[in-house]
C-alpha positions in Angstrom: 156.5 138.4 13.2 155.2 139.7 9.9 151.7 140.3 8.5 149.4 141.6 5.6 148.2 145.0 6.9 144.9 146.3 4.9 144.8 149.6 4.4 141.5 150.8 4.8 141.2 154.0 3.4 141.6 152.3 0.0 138.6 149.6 0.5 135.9 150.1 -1.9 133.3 146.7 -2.7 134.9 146.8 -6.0 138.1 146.0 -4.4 136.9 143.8 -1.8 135.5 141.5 -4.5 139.1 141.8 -6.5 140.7 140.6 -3.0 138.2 137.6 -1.9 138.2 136.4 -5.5 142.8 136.3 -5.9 142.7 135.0 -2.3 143.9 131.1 -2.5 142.9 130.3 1.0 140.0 132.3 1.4 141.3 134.5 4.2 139.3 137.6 3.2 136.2 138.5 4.9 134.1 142.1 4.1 131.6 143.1 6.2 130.2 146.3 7.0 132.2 148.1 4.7 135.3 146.4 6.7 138.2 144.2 5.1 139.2 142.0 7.5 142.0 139.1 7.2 140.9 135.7 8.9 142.8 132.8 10.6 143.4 131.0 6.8 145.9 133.8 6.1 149.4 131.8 5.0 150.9 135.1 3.9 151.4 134.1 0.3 151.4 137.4 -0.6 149.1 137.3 -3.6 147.2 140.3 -2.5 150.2 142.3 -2.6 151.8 141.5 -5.7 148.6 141.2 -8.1 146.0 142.8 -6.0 144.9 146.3 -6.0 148.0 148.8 -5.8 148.3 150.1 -2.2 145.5 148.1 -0.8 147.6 145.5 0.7 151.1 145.5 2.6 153.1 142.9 3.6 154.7 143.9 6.8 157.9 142.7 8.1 158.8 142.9 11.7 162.3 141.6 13.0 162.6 140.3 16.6 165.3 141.8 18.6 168.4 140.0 18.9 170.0 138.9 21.9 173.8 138.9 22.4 174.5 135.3 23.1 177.9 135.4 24.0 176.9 137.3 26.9 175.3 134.2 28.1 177.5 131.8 29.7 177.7 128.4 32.0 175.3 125.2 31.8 173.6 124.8 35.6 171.5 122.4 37.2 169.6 122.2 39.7 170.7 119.7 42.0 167.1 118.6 43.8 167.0 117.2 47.0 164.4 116.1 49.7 165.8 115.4 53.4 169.3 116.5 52.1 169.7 113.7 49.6 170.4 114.5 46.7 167.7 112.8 43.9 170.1 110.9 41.0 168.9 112.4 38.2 170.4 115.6 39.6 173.7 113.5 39.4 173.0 112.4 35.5 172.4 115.8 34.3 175.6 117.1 36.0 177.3 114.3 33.7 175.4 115.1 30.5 175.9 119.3 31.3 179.8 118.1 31.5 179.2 116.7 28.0 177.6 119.7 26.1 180.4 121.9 27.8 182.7 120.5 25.8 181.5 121.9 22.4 180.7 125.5 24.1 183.6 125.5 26.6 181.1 126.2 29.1 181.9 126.1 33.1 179.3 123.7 34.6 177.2 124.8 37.7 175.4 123.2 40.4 172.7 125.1 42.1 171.7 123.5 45.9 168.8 125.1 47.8 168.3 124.0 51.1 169.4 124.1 54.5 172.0 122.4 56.0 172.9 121.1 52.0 176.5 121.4 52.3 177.5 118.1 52.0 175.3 118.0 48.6 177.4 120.7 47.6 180.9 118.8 48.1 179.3 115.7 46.2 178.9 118.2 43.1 182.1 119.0 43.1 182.7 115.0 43.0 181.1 114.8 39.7 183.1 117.6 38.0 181.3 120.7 38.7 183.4 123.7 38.2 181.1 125.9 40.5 178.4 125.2 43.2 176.4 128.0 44.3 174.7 126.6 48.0 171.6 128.7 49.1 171.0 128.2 52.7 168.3 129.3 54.6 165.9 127.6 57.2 163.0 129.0 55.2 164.6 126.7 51.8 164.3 123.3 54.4 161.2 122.0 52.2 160.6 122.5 48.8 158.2 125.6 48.4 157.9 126.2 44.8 157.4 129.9 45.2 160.2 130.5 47.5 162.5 128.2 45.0 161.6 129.9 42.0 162.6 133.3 43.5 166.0 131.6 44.7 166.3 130.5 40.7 165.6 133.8 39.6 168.2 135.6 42.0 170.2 133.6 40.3 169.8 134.2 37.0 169.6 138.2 37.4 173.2 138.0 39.0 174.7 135.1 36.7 173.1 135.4 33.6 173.8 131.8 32.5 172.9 130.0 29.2 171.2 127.1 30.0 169.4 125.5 33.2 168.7 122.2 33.6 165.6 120.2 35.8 165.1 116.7 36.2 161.7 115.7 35.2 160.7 114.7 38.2 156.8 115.3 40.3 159.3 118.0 41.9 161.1 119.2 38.5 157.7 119.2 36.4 155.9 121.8 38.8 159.0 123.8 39.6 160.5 124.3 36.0 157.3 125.7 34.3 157.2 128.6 37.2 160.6 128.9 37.1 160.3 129.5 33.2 157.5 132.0 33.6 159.5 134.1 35.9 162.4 134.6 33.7 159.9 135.1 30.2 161.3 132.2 28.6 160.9 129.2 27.0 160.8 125.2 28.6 160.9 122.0 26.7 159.7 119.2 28.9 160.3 115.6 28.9 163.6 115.7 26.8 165.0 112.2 26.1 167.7 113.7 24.1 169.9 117.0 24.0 172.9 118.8 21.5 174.1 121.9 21.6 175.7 124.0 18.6 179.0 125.7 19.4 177.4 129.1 19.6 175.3 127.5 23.0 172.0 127.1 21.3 170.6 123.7 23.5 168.8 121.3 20.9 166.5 120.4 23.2 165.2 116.8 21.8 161.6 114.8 22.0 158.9 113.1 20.4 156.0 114.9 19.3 153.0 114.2 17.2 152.0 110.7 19.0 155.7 109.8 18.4 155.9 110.1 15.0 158.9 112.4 14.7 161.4 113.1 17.0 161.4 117.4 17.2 164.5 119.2 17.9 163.3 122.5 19.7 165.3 125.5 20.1 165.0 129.1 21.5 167.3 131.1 20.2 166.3 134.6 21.5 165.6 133.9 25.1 167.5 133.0 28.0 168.3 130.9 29.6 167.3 128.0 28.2 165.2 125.5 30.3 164.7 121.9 29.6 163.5 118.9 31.9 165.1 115.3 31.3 163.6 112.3 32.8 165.5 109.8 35.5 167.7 107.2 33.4 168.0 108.9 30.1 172.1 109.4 30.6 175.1 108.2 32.5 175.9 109.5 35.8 179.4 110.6 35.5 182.9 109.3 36.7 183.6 110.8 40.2 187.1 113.2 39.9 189.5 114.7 42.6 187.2 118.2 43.0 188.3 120.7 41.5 185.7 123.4 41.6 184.3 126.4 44.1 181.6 126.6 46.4 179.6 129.8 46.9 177.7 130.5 50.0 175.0 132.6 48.1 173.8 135.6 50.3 170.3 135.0 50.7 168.8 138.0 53.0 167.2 139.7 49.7 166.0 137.0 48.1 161.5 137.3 48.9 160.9 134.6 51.4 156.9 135.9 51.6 154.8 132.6 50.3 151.4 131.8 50.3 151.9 128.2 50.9 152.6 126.5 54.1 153.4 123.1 54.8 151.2 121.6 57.4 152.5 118.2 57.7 154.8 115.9 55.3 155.3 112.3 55.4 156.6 109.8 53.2 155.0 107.5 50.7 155.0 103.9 51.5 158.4 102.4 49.1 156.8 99.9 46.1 158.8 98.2 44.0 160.0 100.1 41.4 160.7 98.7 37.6 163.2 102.0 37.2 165.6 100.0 39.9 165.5 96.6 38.3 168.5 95.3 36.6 166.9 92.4 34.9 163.2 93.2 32.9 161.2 91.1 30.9 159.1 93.1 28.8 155.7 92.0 27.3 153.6 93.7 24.7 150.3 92.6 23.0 151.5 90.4 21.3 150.2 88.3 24.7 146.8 87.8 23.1 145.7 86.2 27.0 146.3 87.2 30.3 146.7 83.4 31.3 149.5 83.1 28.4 151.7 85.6 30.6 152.2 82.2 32.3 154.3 81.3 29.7 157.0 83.6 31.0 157.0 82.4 34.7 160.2 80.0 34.3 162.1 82.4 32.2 161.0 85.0 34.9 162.3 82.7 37.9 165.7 81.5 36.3 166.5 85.3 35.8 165.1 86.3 39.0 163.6 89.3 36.4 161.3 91.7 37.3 158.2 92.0 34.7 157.3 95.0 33.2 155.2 95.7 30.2 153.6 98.7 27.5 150.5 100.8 27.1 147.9 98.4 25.6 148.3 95.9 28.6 147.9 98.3 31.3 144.3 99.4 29.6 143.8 95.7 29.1 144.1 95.9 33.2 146.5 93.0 33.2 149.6 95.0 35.4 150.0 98.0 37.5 150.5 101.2 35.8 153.5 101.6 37.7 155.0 99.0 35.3 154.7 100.4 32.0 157.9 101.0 30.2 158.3 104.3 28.2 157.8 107.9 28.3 154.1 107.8 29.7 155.8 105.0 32.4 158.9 104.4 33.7 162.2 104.9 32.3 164.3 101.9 32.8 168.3 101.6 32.7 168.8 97.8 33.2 171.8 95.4 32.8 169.4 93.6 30.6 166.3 93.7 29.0 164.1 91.2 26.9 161.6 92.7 25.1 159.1 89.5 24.1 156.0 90.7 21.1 156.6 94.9 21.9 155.3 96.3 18.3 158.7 99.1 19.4 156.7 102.3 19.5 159.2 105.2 20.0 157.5 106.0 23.7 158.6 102.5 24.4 162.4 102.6 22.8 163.3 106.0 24.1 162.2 103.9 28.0 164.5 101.8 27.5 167.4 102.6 24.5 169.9 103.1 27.8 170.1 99.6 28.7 173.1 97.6 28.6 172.2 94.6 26.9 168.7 94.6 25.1 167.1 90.8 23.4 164.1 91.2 21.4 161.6 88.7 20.4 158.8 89.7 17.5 157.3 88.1 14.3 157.7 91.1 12.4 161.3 91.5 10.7 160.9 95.3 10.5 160.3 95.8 14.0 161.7 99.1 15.3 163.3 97.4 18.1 165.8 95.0 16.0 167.4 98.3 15.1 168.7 99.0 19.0 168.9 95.0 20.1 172.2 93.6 21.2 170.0 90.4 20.1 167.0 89.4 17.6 165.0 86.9 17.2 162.4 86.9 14.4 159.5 84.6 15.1 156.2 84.2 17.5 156.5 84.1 20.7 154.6 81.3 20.9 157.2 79.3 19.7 160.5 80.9 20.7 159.6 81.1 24.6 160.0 77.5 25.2 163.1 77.0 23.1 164.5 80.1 25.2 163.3 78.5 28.4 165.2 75.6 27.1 167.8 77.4 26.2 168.4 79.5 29.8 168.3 76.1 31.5 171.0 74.5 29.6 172.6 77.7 30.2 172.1 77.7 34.0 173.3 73.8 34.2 177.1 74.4 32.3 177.4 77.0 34.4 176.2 75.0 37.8 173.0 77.2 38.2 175.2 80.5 38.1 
């Protein structure tokens, strides 16, 4: 990191006046005698090159570089409750698979558990060219402090490039601990990633309310950590295995915690929008909650579940548990129709993934038209009845199929 370094011996008010007057930003302050350089500092360099000889020095530190071929293998960490293995363990696996082929990169699987072994001979299933199983009674349940010191055994003895964490309740409290342990850096909520031939992960998300889409990177650190939400990629094609499974010693790995588990149970199952494979999505372009009516037969001919964005959730019209997009669910379906959503990227990077998108809006420049299958300019008003029309017609030729 580098820095203007005032040398104090030199400081006399004469100077200090020279200083706060050449000073673009106004990142001088004197008091007391004292030369001090504020927050407004932008390193220009100014004071150096046509202030007062000697007074100012730009300082130039270089950060120590790490050896990154030393770093090798993409893992993920396969997460499980009752010994099922969650799916999105399943999709990174397939999207690991994918980056290995720039960095020709073995693939890992790391299961922590007991009694996890047949989650370990599904990895190899998918690909995986090693598993490494940590068994132990004490792993049973998910214990965030026991897990992360499993991780990090891991790590010291492996030294791998990159680990990967769905971004799941689980995923979102165990990755940032993990990350702390091993002094590096985490990018959460990835709906995209790349990786450059010499294994640097491009770890990929909006930022800025949406506005951009940031590439993030840490290039001195390792490994590399990233969480990926459920549904963002394909899971892959299951293969005749191939790979090894370690049965990781785990007698000095800390097993001391200051949590204990009392009692568990499981919540009640809802309906979730993530498991339809038909959606009809509304935005606010609905200017009544009675107009949603409007939708009903199109609703009942597709037998379509009904999910919707931010604005109508804070109208109070649905469930939070049906908002599309990265502040709701992520959603993978066979097919989508998006009827008056303004296409805000939270929204599209919910939903890009599905196999067949329709889109209805009055604006021609909608965001959306850019990833629809199908577009329909006009208002909604209008088009829903012709499409209501139009799906029955449909649903007769074919003899209500």
């Amino acid at each position: 990191m580098s820095y203007i370094k005032v040398n104090q011996d030199k400081v006399t008010d004469e100077i200090a006046k020279q200083l706060l007057d050449i000073c673009p930003f106004n990142a001088f302050d004197y008091t007391d005698a004292y030369l001090s350089i504020n927050a407004s500092c932008k390193i220009c360099k100014v004071c150096v090159k046509k202030g007062p000889e000697g007074v100012c020095e730009f300082i130039e530190t270089k950060q120590k570089q790490i050896d990154k071929s030393a770093y090798k293998g993409i893992a993920v960490y396969i997460e499980q409750r009752n010994n099922e293995a969650h799916p999105v363990s399943w999709e990174l696996i397939g999207k690991a698979k994918e980056l290995s082929l720039k960095t020709k990169e073995p693939v890992f699987a790391i299961v922590i558990g007991n009694d996890v072994a047949k989650i370990a001979e599904t990895a190899l299933t998918y690909g995986v060219d090693q598993v490494f199983m940590y068994e132990d009674p004490y792993f049973k349940d998910f214990n965030v402090e026991l897990y992360t010191n499993v991780i990090d055994a891991f790590y010291q003895k492996y030294q791998n490039n990159v680990i990967l964490f769905g971004s799941t309740p689980q995923g979102r409290s165990f990755a940032p601990k993990v990350a702390a342990r091993l002094k590096t850096g985490l990018t959460a909520d990835c709906t995209m990633l790349d990786i450059k031939e010499s294994g640097e992960l491009l770890q990929i998300r909006p930022a800025f309310g949406g506005n951009i889409m940031a590439k993030i990177n840490t290039p001195n650190h390792r490994p590399q950590m990233a969480t990926i939400r459920y549904k963002m990629f394909n899971k892959p094609e299951i293969v005749s295995p191939f790979g090894v499974i370690h049965h990781e010693d785990t007698k000095t790995i800390l097993k001391n915690t200051g949590i204990k588990i009392i009692e568990s149970y499981d919540k009640p199952r809802v309906s979730d929008i993530g498991d339809a494979e038909i959606i009809i999505a509304v935005g606010r372009a609905f200017k009544k909650q009675k107009d949603l009516e409007l939708i009903e037969p199109l609703r009942k001919r597709l037998n379509a579940e009904i999910g919707c964005t931010r604005p109508l959730i804070e109208n109070g019209w649905f469930d939070a548990r049906k908002q599309i997009g990265l502040s709701g669910r992520t959603v993978k379906p066979k097919l989508i129709i998006n009827l008056g959503v303004s296409g805000a990227v939270q929204f599209i990077e919910g939903m890009k993934q599905s196999e067949l998108i329709i889109s209805v809006n009055s604006d021609p420049n909608n965001k959306l038209f850019d990833i629809s299958h199908y577009s329909i300019v006009g208002d909604i008003y209008q088009v829903l009845p012709e499409l209501n029309l139009l799906i029955d017609k449909i649903m007769e030729e074919n003899h209500g199929l």
